[in-house]
N, C-alpha and C positions, 0 to 999 in steps of 0.2 A: 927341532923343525924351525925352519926362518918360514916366518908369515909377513907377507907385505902388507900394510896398514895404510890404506889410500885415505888422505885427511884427516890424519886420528889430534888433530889441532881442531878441528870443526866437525858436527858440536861442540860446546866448548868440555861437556862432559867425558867426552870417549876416549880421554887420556886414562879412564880409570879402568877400561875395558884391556888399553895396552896394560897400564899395569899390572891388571890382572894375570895377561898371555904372563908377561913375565914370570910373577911369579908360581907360573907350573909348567915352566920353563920352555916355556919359548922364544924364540930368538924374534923381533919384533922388528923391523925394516918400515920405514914409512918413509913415503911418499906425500907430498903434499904443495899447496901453493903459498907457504908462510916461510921466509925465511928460518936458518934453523935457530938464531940468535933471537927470537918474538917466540918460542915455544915455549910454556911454561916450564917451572924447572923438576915439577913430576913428571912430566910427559918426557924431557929428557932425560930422567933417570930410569924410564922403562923401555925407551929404545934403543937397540943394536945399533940401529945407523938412521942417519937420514938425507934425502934428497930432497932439495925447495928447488921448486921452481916457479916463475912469476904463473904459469899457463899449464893448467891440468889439462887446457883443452891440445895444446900441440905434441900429438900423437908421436913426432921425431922426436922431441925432448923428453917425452915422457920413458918413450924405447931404451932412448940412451942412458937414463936416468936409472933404470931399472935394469939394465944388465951392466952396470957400475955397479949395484948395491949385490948383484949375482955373482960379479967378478972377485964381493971382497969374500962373500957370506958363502957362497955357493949356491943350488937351486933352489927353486922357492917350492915348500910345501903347501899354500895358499896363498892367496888372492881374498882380502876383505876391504869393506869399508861401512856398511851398514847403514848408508845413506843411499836413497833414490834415486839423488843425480848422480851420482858412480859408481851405481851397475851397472850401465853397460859398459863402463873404464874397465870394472873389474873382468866382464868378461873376454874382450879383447885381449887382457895380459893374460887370463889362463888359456888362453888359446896360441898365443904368441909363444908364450914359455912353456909349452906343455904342464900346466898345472892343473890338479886335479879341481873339479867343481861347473857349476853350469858356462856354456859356453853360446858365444854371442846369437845363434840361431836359435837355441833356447830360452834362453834370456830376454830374445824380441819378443816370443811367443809368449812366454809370462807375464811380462808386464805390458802388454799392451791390450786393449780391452776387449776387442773379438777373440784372442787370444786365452783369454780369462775366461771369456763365455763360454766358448767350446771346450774347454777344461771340464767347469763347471755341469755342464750339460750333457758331458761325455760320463760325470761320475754319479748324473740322476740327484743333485743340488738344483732347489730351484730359484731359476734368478727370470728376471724383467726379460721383456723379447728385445733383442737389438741384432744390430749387423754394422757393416765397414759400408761408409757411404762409398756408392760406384756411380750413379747416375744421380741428376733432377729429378727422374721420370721415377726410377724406383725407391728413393725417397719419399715422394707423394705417393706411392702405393703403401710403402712402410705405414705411413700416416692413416692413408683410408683403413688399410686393415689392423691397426691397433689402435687411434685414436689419437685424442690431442688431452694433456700435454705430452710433450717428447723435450726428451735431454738431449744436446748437440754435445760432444768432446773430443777432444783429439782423442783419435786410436793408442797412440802412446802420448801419455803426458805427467806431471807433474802437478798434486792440488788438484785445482779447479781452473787451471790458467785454459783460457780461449774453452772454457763451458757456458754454454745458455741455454737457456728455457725455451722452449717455443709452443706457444699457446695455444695457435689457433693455425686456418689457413692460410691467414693475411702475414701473420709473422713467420710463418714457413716461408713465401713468396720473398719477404725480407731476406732471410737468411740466403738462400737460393741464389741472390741476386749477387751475393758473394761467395768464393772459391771455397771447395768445401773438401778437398781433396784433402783425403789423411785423418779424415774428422769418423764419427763413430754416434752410430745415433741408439736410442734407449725408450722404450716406452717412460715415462716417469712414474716413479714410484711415491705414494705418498704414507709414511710410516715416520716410527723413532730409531734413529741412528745409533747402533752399537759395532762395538770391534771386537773381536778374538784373538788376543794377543799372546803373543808366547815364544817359546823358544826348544828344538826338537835334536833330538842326540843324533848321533853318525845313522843308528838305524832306520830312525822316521820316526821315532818318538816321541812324544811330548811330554819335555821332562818339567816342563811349566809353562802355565796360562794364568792369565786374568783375563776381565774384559771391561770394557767401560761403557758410559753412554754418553751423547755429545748434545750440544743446547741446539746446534743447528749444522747441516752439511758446509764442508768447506767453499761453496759455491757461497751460499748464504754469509756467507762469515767476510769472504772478499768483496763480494757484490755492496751486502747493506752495509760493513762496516759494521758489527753489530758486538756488541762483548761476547766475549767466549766464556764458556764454561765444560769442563766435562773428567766425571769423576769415572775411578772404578768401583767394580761392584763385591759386593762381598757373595750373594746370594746369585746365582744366577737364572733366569725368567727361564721357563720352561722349556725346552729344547736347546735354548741357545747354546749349549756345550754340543751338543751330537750336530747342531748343525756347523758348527764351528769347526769341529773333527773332520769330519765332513768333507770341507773348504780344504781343512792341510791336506788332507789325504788326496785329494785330487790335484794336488801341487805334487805330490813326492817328495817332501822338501826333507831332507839330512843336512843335519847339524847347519841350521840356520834359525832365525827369528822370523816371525810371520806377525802379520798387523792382518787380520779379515775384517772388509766391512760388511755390513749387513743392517737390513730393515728389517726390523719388526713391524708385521701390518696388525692393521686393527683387529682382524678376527683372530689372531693370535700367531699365523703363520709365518714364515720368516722365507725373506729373500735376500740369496748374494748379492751383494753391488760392487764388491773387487778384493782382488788380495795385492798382498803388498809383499817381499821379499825381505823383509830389514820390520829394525822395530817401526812402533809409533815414531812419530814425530818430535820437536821440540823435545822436554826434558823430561819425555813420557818413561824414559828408562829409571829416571827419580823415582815419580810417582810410582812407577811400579814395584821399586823397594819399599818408599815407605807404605803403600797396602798390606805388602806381607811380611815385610822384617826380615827381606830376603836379600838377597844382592845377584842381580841379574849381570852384574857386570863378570863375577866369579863366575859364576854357572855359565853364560856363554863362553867362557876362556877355560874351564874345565870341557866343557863339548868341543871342541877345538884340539885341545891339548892332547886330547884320549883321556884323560883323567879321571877316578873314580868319580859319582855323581852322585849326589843325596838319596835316600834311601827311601825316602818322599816325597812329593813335589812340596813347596811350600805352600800356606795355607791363606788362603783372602780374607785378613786379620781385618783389615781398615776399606772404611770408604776414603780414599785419597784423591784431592783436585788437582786441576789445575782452573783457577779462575784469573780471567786477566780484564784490562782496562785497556781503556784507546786514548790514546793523546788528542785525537779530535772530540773528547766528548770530556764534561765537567762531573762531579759525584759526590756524592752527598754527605760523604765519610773522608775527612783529611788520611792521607795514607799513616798519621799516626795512631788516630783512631781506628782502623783499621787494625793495625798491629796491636793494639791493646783489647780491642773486641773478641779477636781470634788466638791471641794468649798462646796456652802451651797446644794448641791444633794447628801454630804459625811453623811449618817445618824451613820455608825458608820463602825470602820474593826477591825478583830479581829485575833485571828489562831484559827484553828478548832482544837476540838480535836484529837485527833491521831487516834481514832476507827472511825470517818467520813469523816478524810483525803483523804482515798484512792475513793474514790466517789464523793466526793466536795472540793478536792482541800486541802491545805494545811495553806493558809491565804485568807481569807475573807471580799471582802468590802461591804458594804449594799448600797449600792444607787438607789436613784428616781428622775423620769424625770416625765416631762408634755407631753414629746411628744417625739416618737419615733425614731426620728431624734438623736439631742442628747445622747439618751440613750446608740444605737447603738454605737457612736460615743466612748463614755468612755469604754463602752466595749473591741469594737479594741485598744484603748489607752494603758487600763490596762492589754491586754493578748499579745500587739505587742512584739517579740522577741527582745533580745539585750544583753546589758555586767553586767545588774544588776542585783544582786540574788533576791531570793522570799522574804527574813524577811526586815525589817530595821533597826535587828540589827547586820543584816552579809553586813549593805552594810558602 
């Protein structure tokens, strides 16, 4: 089977996901905007072919680019990239090239947030009241009859980009005073953030999950600027798997990866707040090896591949972080103490890219614990305030 591989240079991880296709034998084609000479040299030894081009966004370039790579290989049995901003890339090319998999009408409807509601709502999951802003006037009615506060977001978006809070009546009036077409409004939910992560065979299965909990919503994270933190869990809090299940099952999702978020409210009950298409984020596909001592990147390229598949899911061995720091704030631990604090729990630290900086922090440590205690523990370590900068090599 030739699989087209949209950006498999970015993350900087997901060259391990190609090699994987590779080896259970798949023909690997990518697509991306890095020349092919800046690829690293794994990433070229698991691709069949590839096409750079300066602009993923020029739709001519990208057509001609891809029935080059059909002209050498033949057709294409899929369409991936496992990133948010190029789903709807990917579904334009399996619509373009008849390849099997969701297509762009579908693909609106998924990832955009009325979209996701009426899913949700349609499979009796329950989540926040919201709707697609149409008017001033029925927005102020949204408000009187749910209350304040209320979430503003784009219908389809990315993060938290162009999300706010709105408070009261006077900050509605603000908001109002500016164009609000395309936006998506939410009762606010006030709870602890978790995800249902995983990844689901050709039939709808879920042949693996974890899940994790998060220090604050990504809104909170852009907004204040605030260190990030957020581990998976070995145990999961009561419900959270059925209602997780739940969440895929109302997607339909075959042989893809799924990221669910979700509240947990105070009294114990749990509300949707979105699903995702593709993994976590950032180097969340790490983390989620080293929890179980798995390799997500094999198991998504066996579901893919038709490949036999483990005979068990694998099992939530570890609490695994990801805890990071911000270049705008000082801390109290030099990043060598740091390293020496967290010993053999240091699985690796990195800096993030510059495009998942503002969301996850700036520099990056992976670490796992056995137990919750601890865990905690390095977290306050690594995010306590003080006189040392974020890199170690401004300190």
């Amino acid at each position: 089977m030739n699989l087209l591989f949209i950006s498999p240079h970015f993350p900087p991880q997901f060259h391990m996901f190609c090699a994987a296709l590779r080896r259970h034998g798949v023909r690997v084609l990518g697509l991306g905007d890095a020349p092919a000479h800046e690829l690293r040299p794994e990433l070229h030894a698991a691709l069949t072919d590839y096409e750079g081009l300066r602009d993923l966004g020029d739709d001519d370039g990208v057509h001609r680019a891809v029935a080059l790579l059909i002209s050498r290989h033949g057709r294409l049995g899929a369409v991936e990239s496992l990133n948010e901003h190029w789903l709807p890339l990917e579904a334009r090319l399996r619509e373009d090239f008849n390849v099997p998999g969701p297509r762009p009408a579908q693909m609106a409807r998924e990832r955009s947030k009325s979209g996701m509601k009426a899913l949700f709502q349609a499979a009796g999951v329950p989540c926040s009241p919201g709707e697609a802003y149409t008017t001033p006037e029925r927005l102020r009615a949204f408000a009187g009859e749910h209350g304040f506060p209320l979430i503003l977001k784009p219908d389809t978006g990315v993060g938290a980009a162009g999300t706010c809070k709105v408070a009261n009546p006077r900050a509605l009036e603000d908001v109002l005073a500016r164009d609000q077409r395309g936006m998506f409004v939410e009762k606010w939910v006030d709870g602890e953030l978790l995800s249902y992560d995983g990844i689901t065979a050709a039939d709808g299965r879920i042949v693996f999950a974890t899940a994790a909990t998060y220090s604050a919503g990504v809104m909170e994270l852009l907004t204040e600027q605030r260190n990030v933190a957020y581990h998976t869990l070995r145990e999961l809090p009561p419900g959270m798997e059925d209602h997780g299940r739940r969440m895929v099952a109302a997607f339909n999702l075959q042989a893809r990866f799924f990221h669910m978020e979700m509240f947990r409210l105070a009294d114990g009950n749990w509300c949707a707040l979105e699903a995702n298409l593709r993994p976590p984020g950032g180097f969340s596909t790490d983390i989620m090896n080293y929890a179980t001592d798995a390799d997500v990147y094999d198991l998504w390229a066996r579901v893919k591949a038709g490949a036999d598949l483990p005979a068990a899911p694998p099992e939530r061995r570890w609490l695994a972080a990801h805890v990071s720091r911000r270049r705008s704030r000082r801390y109290a631990r030099a990043h060598d103490e740091v390293v020496q604090l967290t010993g053999d729990a240091l699985m690796y630290w990195r800096e993030m890219p510059p495009v998942l900086a503002g969301a996850m922090g700036d520099l990056m440590y992976l670490v796992r614990y056995a137990e919750p205690g601890p865990l905690r523990d390095a977290i306050a370590a690594i995010h306590a305030g003080g006189p040392h900068p974020c890199f170690p090599w401004e300190q």
